[in-house]
Each structure stands twice: as structure tokens, then as C-alpha cells.
Residue, then its C-alpha position, 0 to 999 in steps of 0.5 A: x588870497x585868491x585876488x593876490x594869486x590871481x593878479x601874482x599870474x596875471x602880472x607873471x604872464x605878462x612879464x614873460x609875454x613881453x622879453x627884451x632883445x637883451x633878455x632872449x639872447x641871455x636867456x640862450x645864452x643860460x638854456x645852452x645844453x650843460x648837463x649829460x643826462x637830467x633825471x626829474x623825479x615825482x612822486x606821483x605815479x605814471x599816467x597823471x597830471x604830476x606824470x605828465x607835466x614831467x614828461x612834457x618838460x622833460x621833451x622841452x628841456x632836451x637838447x636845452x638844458x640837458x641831452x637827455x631829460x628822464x622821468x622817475x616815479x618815486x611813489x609813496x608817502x603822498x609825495x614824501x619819497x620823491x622829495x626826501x631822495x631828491x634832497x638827498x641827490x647830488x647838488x650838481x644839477x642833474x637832479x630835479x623834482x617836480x611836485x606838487x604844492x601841497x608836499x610844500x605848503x600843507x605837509x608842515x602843518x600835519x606832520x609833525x616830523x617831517x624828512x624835510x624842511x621845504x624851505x632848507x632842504x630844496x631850492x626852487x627854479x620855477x612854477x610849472x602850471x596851476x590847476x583847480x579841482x573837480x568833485x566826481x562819483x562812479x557806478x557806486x553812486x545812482x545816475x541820478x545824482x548830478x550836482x554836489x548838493x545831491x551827493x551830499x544829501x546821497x552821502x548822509x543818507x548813505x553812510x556806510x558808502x560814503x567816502x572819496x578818494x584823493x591822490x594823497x593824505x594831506x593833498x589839496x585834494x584831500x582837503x577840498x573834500x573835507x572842505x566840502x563834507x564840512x559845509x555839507x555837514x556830513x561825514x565822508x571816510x578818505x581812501x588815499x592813493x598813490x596818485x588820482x589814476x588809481x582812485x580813478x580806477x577804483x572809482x569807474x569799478x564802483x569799489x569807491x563812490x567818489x574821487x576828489x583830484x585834479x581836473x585834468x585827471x577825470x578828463x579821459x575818463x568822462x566820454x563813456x559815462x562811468x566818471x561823473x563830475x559834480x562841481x570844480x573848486x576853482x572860484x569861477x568855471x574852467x574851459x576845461x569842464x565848462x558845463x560843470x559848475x563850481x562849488x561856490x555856484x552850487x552854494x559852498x562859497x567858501x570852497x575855492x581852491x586851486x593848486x600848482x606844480x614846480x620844479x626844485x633842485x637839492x639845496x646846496x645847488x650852484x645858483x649858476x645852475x638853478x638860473x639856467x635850469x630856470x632859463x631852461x625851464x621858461x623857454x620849454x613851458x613857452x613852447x606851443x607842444x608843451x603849453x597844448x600837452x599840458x592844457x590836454x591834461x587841465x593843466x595851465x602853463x606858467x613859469x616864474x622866477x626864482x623869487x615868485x615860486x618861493x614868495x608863492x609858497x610861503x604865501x600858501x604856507x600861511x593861507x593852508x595852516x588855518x583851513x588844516x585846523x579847523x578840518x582837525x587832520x593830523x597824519x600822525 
């Protein structure tokens, strides 16, 4: 699976590398400012990564797509009320949502009734970033813990301490961790939040001993020392955290695991409308200000066509339903 996404992005990046005359002039033709006022919803709250990449696309979309471009954090029910009000919207274009995958791709396989069908009640537009994880403990947990092998060998020996936060119950996150309690052989109790910002918090105030989320959340937190990173689950060291090593290199080969955000709209959307907003959308994730607002966050910059972010969800729809049941997690 991680051979077939990588060479999907690779492909991906150099296919928008490379537009023709032709393609540019339709693609500014189709991003012509058409809609008053754009209001993209997250479920996720202010300050994180899902946060960010709305505000940072919504600075590219205006005057673009939309005259003006607004974020709304709709919290709550790991990203479920975002997605559930979204699908209730208007399919006129002027709503959008922005959300994590695992809403999509992990949620149908825990929940046994969900308020919405990913693949009926949203249409996709277009990938936003990829990202990967990080592992990282706070005060709660001794200074001399520095790798993942030592914390977990602190967590058996440490019972009554050991848990993690994550930004959701049913995250990638969420099950990163419990990948790596397993082949850790211990247990670890998950505290879920609304969002990592606010497992961050409890973290750095030693309420929590560890938080699994993205990469890009713990970056503003690791100058003064109270957010230590253990390991990174991506299948090789990321430039953002370059010093840290991945899980696989600290001998849990098989927790590799990474992630991406995108943009839907309600189903029932005029396709007229979704090509443009995905039109929109390339043009303002190709923009330098936003490529480096989004990098400053962890996050890599990459859009899709319609039919690549909806092949990519059905493909880690099937890869997550095998790795949820061997955890053993239902949400009901």
C-alpha cells in the first residue's frame, strides 16, 4: 500500500508540475470568482493542522473562487458534526469541507451507524496535503525517556500512567497508537480530544503522559522542551522532524502510517461547480504562500482531481478495515 500511494503522489505532482497552455488558460477561465461568500467548515478546532490548511486555502480561494472565503469550527463527534452539517448544506457551492481522512475511510469500519454515507452523501473536489505522525510525551513521563522502545518499556512498568491522547476516537492517530501498544505488547488507556491542540495542552501540564497526532501540531511546542518526540510513523524520516526516527527504525516495522486532508462539497452539487472549485483549489495549493503556510505546519501541499481523491479513498477504505479489526475498537 505504501509503494502504490507513493508512486499515486509522485505521478500526481508531476502531472500539475507540467500544465499545458491550453490547460492553464481553462483552469482561469473555470477559478473566475463565481461565488459571494465561501464558507469551509472543519471539525476540528482552531490552532491545528485541519484549522490551518482551511485558513491558508481559504487566503488562496478569495478573489478566486469566492469573494470572500470563511472558516467555521463545527467540533465535535471526532469530525462527525462537521461532515453530518456539511451534508446537510445547500448544493450550491458555497459550502465546502475540509476533513480528514479518517472521517472517510476509518469511521465506517467502527461505527456501525453512522449519519453519513462517505461515498453518497459528499462529493469530492480535491486532495489538500499528506501528512505522517509523531509519538510525543510531556513532564508526566521522566527526561530520561528518549525513544519509543523506552516508553513503552516506561508504560508496562507504569500502568496506572500510561495513556496517550489523540485529536479524535477512530483517528489514524488514535490507531497509530494502538498499533504500537500492540507490537509494544502493552496496554495504554486513549483520552480522545477535539482536536491535538487540546491534548497538547494537557500534555505540556503533565495531566496526560503522551499524544499521538500529527507531526505538524507538536512543532511549535518542541523549543522549550515540555513536548518530546519519540518516533514519526511515516515509512522514512520527515524534513520536518529530521532528528526524530520512525517507528520502523526503532524496530515496529509495521507501524507505518500516514494520512491526508480534503475538500468535499454536499452531494447533489452541480459538477459545473465542483470543477471549478477543484480548478480553484489547484491553483491556490500551487501558491508559494500557501505551500510554505502549510509546510510550517508539517503539512505537504497536494492537489488531485476529482477522480484521484475518490480512487484514494476507497483504497484506504479497504487498507484501514483489516488493521480496526485486529485493534479490536468499535465506537459503539
Amino acid at each position: 500500500m505504501q509503494t502504490n500511494r507513493r508512486d499515486f503522489l509522485q505521478h500526481s505532482a508531476a502531472a500539475l508540475s507540467i500544465p499545458s497552455l491550453m490547460g492553464a488558460g481553462l483552469a482561469q477561465a473555470q477559478t473566475q470568482a463565481s461565488v459571494e461568500v465561501l464558507k469551509i467548515i472543519t471539525g476540528f478546532a482552531a490552532g491545528g493542522t485541519s484549522d490551518t490548511v482551511c485558513r491558508r486555502v481559504a487566503d488562496g480561494l478569495r478573489g478566486l473562487y469566492a469573494r470572500s472565503a470563511l472558516v467555521e469550527n463545527r467540533t465535535g463527534a471526532g469530525g462527525q458534526i462537521a461532515i453530518t452539517s456539511v451534508k446537510a448544506s445547500p448544493a450550491d457551492g458555497t459550502v465546502m469541507l475540509q476533513t480528514p481522512a479518517s472521517m472517510l475511510t476509518i469511521y465506517p469500519h467502527i461505527y456501525k451507524k453512522l449519519q453519513y454515507d462517505p461515498f453518497k452523501d459528499l462529493v469530492p473536489v480535491s486532495m489538500a496535503c499528506t501528512f505522517e505522525f509523531a509519538l510525543a510525551v510531556g513532564p508526566a513521563v521522566p527526561a530520561s525517556i528518549t525513544n519509543v522502545p523506552e516508553f513503552l518499556a516506561w508504560v508496562k512498568a507504569n500502568p496506572t500512567n500510561a495513556n496517550f491522547g489523540s485529536p479524535a476516537a477512530g483517528s489514524t492517530p488514535h490507531f497509530t497508537a494502538e498499533m504500537l501498544a500492540r507490537a509494544g505488547q502493552v496496554s495504554m488507556r486513549h483520552l480522545p480530544y477535539r482536536g491535538t491542540q487540546p491534548a497538547i495542552l494537557d500534555l505540556t501540564g503533565g495531566q496526560i503522559a503522551s499524544v499521538s497526532g500529527p507531526i505538524g501540531d507538536f512543532l511549535p511546542h518542541l523549543a522549550g522542551g515540555r513536548v518530546r518526540l519519540m518516533g514519526v510513523s511515516g515509512a522514512k524520516r520527515r524534513r520536518f522532524a529530521p532528528q526524530t526516527p520512525t517507528f520502523a527504525e526503532q524496530g515496529l516495522k509495521d507501524v507505518v502510517t500516514d494520512e491526508w486532508f480534503a475538500f468535499y462539497m454536499p452531494a447533489g452539487t452541480p459538477s459545473d461547480i465542483v470543477q471549478r472549485a477543484n480548478a480553484a483549489l489547484r491553483t491556490a495549493l500551487a501558491k508559494p504562500e500557501v505551500i510554505d503556510g502549510l509546510s510550517a505546519m508539517g503539512l505537504e501541499a497536494k492537489s488531485s482531481s476529482q477522480a484521484e481523491l475518490l480512487d484514494m479513498q476507497r483504497r484506504d477504505t479497504e487498507r484501514w478495515g483489516p488493521i480496526v479489526k485486529a485493534v479490536g475498537f468499535t465506537a459503539d
